[in-house]
N, CA, C and O of each residue as an XYZ file, in Angstrom:
724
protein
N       0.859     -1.170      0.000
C       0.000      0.000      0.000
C       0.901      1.226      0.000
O       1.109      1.874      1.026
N       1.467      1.545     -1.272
C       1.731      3.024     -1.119
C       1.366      4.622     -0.629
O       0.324      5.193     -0.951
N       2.100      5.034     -0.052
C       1.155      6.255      0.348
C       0.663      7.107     -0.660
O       1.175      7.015     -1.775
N      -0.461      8.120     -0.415
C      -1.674      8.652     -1.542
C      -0.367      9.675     -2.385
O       0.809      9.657     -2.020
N      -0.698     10.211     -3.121
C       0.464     10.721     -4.094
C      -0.353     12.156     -4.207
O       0.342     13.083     -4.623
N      -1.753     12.476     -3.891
C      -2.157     14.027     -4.267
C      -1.471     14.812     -3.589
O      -1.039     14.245     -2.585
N      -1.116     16.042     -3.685
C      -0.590     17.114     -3.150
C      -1.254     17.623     -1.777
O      -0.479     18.187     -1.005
N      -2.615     17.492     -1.373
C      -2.271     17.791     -0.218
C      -3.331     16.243      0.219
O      -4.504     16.056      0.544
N      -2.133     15.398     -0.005
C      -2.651     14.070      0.757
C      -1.654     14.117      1.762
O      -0.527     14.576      1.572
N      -2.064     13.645      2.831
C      -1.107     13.069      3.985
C      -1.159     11.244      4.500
O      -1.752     10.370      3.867
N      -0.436     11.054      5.681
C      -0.683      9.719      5.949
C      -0.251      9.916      7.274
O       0.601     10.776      7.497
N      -0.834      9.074      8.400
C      -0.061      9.019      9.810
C      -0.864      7.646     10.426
O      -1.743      6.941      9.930
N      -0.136      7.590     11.774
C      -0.424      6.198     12.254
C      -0.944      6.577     14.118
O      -0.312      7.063     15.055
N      -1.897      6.235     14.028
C      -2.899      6.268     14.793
C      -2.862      5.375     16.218
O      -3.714      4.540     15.913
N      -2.491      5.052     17.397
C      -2.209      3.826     18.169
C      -3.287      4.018     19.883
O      -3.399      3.314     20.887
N      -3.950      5.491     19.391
C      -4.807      5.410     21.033
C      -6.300      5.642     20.092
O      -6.512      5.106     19.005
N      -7.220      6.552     20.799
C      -8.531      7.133     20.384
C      -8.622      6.881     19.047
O      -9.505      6.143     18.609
N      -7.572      7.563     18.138
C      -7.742      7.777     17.029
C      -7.855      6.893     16.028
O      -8.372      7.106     14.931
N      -7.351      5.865     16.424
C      -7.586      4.459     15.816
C      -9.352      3.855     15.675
O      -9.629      3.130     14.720
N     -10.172      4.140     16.447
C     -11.730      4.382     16.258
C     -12.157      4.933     15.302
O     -12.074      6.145     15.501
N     -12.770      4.621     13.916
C     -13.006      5.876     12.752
C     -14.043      7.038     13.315
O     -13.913      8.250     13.142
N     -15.112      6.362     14.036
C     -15.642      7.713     14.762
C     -15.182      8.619     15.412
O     -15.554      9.790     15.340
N     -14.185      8.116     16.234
C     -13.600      9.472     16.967
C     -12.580     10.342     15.871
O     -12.380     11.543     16.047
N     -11.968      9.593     14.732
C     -11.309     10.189     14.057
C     -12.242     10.674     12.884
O     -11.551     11.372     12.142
N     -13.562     10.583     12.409
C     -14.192     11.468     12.071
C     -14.705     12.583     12.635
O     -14.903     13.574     11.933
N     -14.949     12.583     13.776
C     -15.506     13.445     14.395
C     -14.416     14.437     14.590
O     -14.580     15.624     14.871
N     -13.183     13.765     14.395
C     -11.709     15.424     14.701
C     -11.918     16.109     13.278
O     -12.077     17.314     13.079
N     -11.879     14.952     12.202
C     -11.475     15.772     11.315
C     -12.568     16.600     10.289
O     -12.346     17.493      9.471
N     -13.696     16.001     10.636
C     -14.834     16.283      9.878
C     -15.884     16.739     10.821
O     -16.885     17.208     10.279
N     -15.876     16.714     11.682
C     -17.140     17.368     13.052
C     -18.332     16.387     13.007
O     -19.377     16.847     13.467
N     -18.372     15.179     12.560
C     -19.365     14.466     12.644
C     -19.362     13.845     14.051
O     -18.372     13.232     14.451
N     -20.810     14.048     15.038
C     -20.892     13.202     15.563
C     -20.804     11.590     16.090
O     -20.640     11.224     17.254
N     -20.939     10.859     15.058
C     -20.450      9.606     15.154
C     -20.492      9.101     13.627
O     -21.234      9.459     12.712
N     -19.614      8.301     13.646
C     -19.609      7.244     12.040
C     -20.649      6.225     12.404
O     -19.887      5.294     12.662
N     -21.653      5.824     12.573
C     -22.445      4.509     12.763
C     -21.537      3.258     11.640
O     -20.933      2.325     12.170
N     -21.556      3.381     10.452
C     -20.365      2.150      9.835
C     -19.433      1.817      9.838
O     -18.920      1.056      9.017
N     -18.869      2.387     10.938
C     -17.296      2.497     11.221
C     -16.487      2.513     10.195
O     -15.371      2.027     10.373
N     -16.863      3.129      8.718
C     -15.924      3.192      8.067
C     -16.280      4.951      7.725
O     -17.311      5.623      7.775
N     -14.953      5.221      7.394
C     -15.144      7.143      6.485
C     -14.875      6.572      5.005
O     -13.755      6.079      4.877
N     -15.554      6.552      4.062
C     -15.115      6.657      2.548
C     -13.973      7.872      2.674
O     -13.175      7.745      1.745
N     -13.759      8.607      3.227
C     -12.059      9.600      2.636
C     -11.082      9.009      3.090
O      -9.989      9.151      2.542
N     -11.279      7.974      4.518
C      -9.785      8.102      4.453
C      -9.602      5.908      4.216
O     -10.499      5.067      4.155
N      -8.209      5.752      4.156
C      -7.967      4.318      3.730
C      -7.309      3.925      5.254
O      -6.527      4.713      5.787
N      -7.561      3.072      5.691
C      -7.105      2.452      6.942
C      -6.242      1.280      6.613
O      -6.424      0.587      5.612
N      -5.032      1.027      7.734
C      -4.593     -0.442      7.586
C      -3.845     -0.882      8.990
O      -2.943     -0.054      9.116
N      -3.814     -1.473      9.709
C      -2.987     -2.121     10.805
C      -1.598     -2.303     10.506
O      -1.013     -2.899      9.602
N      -1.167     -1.539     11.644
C       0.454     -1.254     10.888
C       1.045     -1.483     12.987
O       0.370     -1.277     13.996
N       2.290     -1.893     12.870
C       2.765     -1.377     13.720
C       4.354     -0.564     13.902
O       5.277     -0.723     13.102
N       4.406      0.165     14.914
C       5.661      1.002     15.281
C       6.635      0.612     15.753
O       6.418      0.397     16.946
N       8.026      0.300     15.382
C       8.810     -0.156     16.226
C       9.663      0.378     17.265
O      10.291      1.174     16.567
N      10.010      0.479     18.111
C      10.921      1.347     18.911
C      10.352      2.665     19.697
O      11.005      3.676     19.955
N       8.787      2.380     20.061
C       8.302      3.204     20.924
C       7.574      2.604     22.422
O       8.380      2.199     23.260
N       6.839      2.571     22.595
C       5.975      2.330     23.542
C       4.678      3.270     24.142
O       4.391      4.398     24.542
N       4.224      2.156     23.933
C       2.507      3.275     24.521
C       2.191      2.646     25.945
O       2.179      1.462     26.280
N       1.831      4.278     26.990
C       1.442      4.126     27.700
C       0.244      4.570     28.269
O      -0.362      5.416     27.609
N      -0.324      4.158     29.488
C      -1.752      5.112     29.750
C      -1.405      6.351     30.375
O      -0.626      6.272     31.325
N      -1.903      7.692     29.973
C      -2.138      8.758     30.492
C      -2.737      9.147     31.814
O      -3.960      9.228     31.920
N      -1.948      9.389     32.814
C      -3.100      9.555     33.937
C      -3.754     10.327     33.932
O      -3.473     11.413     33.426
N      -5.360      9.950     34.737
C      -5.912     10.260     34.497
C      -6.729     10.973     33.393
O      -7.237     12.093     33.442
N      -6.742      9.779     32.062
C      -7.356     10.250     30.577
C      -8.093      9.018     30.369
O      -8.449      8.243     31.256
N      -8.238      8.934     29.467
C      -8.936      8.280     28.830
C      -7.868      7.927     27.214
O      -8.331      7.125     26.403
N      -6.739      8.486     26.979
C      -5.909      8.312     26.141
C      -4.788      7.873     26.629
O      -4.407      8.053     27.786
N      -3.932      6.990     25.356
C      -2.142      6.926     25.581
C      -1.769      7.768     25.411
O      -2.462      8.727     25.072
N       0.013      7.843     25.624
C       1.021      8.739     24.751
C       1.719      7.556     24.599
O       1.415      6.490     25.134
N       3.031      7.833     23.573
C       3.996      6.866     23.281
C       5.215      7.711     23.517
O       5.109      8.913     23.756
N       6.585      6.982     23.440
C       7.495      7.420     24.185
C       8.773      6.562     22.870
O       8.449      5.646     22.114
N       9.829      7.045     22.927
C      10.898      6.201     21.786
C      11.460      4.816     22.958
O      11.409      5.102     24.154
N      11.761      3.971     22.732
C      11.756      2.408     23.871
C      12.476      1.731     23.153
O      11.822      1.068     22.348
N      13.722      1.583     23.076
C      14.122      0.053     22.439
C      13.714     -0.861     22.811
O      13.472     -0.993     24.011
N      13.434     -2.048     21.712
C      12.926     -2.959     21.135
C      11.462     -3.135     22.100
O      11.070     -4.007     22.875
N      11.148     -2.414     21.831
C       9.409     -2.229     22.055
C       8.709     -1.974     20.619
O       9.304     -1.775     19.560
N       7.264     -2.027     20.830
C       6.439     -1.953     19.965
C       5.072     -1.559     19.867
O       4.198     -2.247     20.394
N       4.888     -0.833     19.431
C       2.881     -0.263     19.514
C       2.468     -0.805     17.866
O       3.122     -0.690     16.829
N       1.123     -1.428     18.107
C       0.147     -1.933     17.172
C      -0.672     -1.013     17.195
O      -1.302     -0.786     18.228
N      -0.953      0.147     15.415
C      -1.756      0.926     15.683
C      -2.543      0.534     14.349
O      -2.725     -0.601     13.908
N      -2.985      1.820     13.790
C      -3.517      1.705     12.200
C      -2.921      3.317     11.411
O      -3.060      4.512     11.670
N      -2.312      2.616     10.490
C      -2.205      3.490      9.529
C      -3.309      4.042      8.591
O      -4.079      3.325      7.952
N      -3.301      5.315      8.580
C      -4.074      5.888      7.723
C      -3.795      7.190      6.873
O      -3.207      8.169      7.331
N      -4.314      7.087      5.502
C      -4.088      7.310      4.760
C      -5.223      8.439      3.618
O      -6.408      8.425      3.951
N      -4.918      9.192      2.573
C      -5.954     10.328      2.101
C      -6.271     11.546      3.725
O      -7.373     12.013      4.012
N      -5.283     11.729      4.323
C      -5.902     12.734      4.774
C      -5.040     14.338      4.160
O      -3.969     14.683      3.661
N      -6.241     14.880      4.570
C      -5.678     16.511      4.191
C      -4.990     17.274      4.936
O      -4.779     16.848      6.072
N      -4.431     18.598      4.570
C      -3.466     19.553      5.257
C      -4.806     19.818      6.014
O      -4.546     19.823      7.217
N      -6.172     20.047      5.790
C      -7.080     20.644      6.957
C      -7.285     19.430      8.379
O      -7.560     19.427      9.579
N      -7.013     18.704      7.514
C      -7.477     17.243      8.727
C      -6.319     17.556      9.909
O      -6.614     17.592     11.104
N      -4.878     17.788      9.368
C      -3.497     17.539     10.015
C      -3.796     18.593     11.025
O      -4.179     18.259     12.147
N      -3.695     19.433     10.805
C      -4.758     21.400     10.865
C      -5.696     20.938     12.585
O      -5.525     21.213     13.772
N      -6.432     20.326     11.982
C      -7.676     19.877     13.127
C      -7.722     18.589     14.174
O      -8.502     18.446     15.115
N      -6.664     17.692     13.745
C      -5.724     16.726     14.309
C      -4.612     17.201     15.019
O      -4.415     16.653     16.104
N      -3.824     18.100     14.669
C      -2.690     18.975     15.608
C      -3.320     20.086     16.566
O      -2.501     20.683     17.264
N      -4.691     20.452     16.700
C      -5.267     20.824     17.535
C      -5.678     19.686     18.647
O      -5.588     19.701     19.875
N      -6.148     18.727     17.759
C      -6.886     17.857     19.100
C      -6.045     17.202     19.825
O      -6.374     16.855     20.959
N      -4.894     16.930     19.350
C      -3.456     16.495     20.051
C      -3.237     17.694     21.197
O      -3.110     17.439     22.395
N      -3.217     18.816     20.730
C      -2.743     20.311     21.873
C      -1.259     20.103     22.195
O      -0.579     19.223     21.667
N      -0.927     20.754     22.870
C       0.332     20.710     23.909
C       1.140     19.250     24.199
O       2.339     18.995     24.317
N       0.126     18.555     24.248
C       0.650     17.457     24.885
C       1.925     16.078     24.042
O       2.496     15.101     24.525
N       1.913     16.627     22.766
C       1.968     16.227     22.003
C       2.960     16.440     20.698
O       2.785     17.574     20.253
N       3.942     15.702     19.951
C       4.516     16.850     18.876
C       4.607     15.823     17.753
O       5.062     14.694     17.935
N       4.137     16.284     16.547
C       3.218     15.687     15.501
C       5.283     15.327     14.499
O       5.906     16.063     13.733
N       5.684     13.743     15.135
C       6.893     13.476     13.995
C       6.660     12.374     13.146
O       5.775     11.525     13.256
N       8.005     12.520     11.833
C       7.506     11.550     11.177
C       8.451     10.233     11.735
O       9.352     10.233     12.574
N       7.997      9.346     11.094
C       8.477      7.635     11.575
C       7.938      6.893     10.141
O       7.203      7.127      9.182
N       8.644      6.052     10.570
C       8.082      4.797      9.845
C       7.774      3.857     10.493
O       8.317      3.433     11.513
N       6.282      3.203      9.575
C       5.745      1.929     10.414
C       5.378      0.644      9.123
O       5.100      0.749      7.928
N       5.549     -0.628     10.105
C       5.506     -1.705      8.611
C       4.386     -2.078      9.079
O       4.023     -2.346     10.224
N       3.806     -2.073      7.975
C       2.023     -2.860      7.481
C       1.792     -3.863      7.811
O       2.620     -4.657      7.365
N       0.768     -4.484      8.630
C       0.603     -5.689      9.156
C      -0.032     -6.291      7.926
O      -0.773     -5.729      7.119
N       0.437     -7.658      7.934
C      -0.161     -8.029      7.065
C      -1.794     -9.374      7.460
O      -2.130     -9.879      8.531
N      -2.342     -9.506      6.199
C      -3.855    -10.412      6.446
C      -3.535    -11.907      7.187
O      -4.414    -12.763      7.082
N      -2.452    -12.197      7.839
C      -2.024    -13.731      8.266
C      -2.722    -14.290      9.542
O      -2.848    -13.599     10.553
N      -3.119    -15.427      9.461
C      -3.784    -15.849     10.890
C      -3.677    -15.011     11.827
O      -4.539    -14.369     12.426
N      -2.467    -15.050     11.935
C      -2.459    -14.053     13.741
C      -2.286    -13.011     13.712
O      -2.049    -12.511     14.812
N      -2.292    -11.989     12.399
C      -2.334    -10.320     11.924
C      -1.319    -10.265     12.628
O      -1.596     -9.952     13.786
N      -0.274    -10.428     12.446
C       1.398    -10.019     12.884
C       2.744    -10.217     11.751
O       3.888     -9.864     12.037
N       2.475    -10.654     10.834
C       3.357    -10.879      9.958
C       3.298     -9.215      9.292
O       2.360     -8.500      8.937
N       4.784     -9.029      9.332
C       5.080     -7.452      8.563
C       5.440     -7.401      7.398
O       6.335     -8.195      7.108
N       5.033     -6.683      6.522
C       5.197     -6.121      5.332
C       6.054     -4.746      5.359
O       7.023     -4.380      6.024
N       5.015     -3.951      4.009
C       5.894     -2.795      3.393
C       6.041     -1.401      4.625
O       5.185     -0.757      5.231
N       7.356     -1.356      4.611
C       7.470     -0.374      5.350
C       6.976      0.758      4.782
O       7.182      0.807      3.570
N       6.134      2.098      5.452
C       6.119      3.306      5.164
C       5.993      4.379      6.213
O       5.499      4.519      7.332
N       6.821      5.220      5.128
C       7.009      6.811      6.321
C       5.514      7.789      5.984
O       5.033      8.125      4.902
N       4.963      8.110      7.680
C       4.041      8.837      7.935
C       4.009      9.299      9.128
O       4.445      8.532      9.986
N       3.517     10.618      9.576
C       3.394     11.406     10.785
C       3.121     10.139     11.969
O       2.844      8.959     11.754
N       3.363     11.063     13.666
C       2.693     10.338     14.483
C       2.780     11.559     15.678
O       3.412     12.607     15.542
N       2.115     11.226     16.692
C       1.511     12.282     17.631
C       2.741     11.506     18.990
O       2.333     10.402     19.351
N       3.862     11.880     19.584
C       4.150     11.833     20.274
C       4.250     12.256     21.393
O       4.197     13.485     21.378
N       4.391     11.782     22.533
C       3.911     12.140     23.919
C       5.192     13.229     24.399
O       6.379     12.907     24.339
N       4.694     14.586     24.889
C       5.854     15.560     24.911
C       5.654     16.080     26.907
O       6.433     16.622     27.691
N       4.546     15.677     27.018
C       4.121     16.588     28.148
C       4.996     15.491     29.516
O       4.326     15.287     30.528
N       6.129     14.997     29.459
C       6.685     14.313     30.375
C       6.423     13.048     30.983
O       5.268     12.689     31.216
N       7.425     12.346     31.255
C       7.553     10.833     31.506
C       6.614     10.973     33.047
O       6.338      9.814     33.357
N       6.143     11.764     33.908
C       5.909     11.978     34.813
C       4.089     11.656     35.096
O       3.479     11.288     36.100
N       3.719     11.941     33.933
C       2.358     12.166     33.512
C       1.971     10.581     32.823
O       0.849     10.516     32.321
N       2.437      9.893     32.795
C       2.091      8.337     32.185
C       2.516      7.744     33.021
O       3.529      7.996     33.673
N       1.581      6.603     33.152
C       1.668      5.299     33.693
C       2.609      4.315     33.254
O       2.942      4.569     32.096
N       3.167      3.307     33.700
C       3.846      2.171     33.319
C       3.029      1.156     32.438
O       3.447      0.374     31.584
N       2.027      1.335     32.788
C       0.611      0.034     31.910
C       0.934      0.465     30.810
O       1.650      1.434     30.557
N       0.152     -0.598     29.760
C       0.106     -0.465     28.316
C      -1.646      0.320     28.294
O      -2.333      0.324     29.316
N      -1.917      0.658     27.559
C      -3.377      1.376     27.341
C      -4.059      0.775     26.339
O      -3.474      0.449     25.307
N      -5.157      0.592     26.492
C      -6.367     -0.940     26.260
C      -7.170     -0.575     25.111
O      -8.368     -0.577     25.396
N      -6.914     -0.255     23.880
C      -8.116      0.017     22.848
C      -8.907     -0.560     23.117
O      -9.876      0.185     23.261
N      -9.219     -1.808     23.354
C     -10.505     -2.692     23.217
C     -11.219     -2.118     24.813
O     -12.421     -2.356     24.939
N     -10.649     -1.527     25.765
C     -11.304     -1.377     26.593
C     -12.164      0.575     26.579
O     -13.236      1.068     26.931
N     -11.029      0.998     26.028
C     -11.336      1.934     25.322
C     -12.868      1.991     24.892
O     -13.774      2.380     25.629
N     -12.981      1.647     23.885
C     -14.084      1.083     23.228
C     -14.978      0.865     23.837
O     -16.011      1.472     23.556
N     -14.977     -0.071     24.910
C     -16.134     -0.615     25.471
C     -16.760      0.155     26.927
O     -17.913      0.207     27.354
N     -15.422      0.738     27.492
C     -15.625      1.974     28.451
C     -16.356      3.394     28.273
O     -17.326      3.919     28.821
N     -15.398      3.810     27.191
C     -15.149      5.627     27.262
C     -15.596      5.882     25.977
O     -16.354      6.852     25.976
N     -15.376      5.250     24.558
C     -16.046      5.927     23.487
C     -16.909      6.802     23.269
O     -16.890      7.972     22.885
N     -18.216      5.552     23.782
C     -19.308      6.772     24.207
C     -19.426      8.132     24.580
O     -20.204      9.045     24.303
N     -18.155      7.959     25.484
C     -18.283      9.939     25.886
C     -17.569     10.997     24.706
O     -17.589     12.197     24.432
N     -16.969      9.805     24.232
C     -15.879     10.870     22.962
C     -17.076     11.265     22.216
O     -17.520     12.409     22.300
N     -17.982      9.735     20.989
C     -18.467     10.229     19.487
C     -19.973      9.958     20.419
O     -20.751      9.958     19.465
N     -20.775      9.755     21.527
C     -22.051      9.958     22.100
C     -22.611     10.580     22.226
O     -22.144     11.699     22.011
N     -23.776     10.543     22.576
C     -24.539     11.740     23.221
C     -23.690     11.757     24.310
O     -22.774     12.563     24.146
N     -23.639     10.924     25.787
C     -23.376     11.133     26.511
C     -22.299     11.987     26.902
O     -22.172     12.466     28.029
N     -21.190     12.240     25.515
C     -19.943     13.180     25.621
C     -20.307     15.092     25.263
O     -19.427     15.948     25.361
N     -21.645     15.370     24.893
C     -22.074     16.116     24.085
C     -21.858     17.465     25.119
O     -21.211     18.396     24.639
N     -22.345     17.602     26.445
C     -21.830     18.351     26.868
C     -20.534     18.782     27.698
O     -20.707     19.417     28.738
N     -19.397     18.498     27.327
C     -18.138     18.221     27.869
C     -17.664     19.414     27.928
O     -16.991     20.042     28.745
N     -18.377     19.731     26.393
C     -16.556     20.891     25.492
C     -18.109     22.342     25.598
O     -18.204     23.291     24.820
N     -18.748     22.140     26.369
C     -20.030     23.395     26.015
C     -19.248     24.290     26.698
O     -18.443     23.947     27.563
N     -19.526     25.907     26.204
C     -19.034     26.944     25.961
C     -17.518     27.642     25.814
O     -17.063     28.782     25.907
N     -16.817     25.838     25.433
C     -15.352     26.197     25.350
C     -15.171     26.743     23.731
O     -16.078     26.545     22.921
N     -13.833     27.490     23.323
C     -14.013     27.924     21.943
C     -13.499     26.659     21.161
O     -12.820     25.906     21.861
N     -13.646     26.343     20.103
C     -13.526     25.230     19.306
C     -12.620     25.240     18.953
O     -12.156     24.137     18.666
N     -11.732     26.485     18.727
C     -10.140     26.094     18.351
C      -9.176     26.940     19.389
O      -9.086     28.149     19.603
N      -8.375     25.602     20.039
C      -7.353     26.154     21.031
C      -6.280     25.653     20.622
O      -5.901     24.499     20.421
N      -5.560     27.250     20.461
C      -3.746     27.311     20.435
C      -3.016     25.852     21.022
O      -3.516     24.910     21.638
N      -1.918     26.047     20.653
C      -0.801     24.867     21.287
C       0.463     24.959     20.856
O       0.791     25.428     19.766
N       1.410     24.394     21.923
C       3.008     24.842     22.140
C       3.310     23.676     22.259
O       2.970     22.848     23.104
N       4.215     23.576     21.060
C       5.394     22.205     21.026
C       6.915     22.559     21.905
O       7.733     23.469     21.768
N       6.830     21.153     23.033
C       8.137     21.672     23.744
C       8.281     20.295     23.108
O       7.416     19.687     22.477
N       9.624     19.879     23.407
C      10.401     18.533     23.269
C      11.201     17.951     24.409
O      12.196     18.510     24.872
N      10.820     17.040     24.750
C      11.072     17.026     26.157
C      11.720     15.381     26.246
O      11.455     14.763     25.215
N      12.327     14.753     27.036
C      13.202     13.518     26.968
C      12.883     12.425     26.738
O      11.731     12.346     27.168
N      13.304     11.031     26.117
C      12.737      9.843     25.903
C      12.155      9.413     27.049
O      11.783     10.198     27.921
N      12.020      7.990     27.143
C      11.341      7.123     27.947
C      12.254      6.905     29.022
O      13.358      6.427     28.758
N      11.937      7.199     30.237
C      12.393      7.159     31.324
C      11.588      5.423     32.031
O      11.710      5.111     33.216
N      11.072      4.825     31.327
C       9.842      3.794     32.070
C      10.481      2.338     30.884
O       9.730      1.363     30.924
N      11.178      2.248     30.347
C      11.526      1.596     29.823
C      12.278      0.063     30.222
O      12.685     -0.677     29.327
């Protein structure tokens, strides 16, 4: 799967929330929820990262990842997005966060979805706001899902963000690897 070739196509790899197509429609397009869990714009694929590590955020409901030798995060690559998506994705990241590129190899269709394929280079949202602020645990998509979604693409999340302004500033610091390693 090569990456998209239009001019303002992008690609990045996804390993907490964003890996949900609803919650990642709802950043980049303001839709309340995807009910088909698929977006016709963008192309998805299970990819993983080598040489990071994801951990849980205290007190969130999200990971961050951290650089880790010979560690590994299983996320999804995705693909067709726009300079407005990146735009509205580097907001919902904020502060906490600093948008680099990497490369990740494509999982491939094999019994146990672990056999790697074609490597490719695309953005990723790394954890900036300090080793201090994450947990040692790994952070649970599937629990994700079955916990907290709801409050992200739900009704039940609907009044969270009421009378905050919809687009807030953010400051990239860079701050030290993985201290939890």
């Amino acid at each position: 799967m090569a990456p998209p070739s239009g001019p303002d196509s992008r690609s990045a790899f996804f390993y907490g929330t964003l890996m949900a197509p609803q919650v990642l429609s709802r950043v980049c397009h303001g839709q309340k929820s995807n009910t088909n869990n698929n977006n016709p714009t963008f192309r998805t694929h299970p990819a993983i990262l080598h040489n990071y590590r994801r951990h849980r955020v205290r007190h969130a409901d999200y990971p961050g990842i951290l650089p880790c030798a010979h560690a590994s995060v299983r996320g999804t690559y995705v693909t067709n997005l726009t300079d407005a998506d990146i735009w509205r994705l580097d907001i919902f990241e904020g502060d906490q966060y600093a948008r680099e590129v990497v490369r990740v190899r494509l999982l491939l269709a094999d019994d146990a979805g672990s056999a790697e394929g074609e490597e490719v280079v695309c953005e990723t949202y790394v954890w900036i706001a300090g080793a201090a602020e994450l947990e040692d645990g790994e952070w649970d998509f599937e629990q994700f899902r079955r916990e907290k979604m709801r409050f992200w693409v739900g009704a039940e999340g609907e009044g969270e963000y009421a009378g905050r302004p919809s687009i807030i500033g953010w400051l990239v610091l860079r701050v030290g690897g993985c201290a939890m390693c």
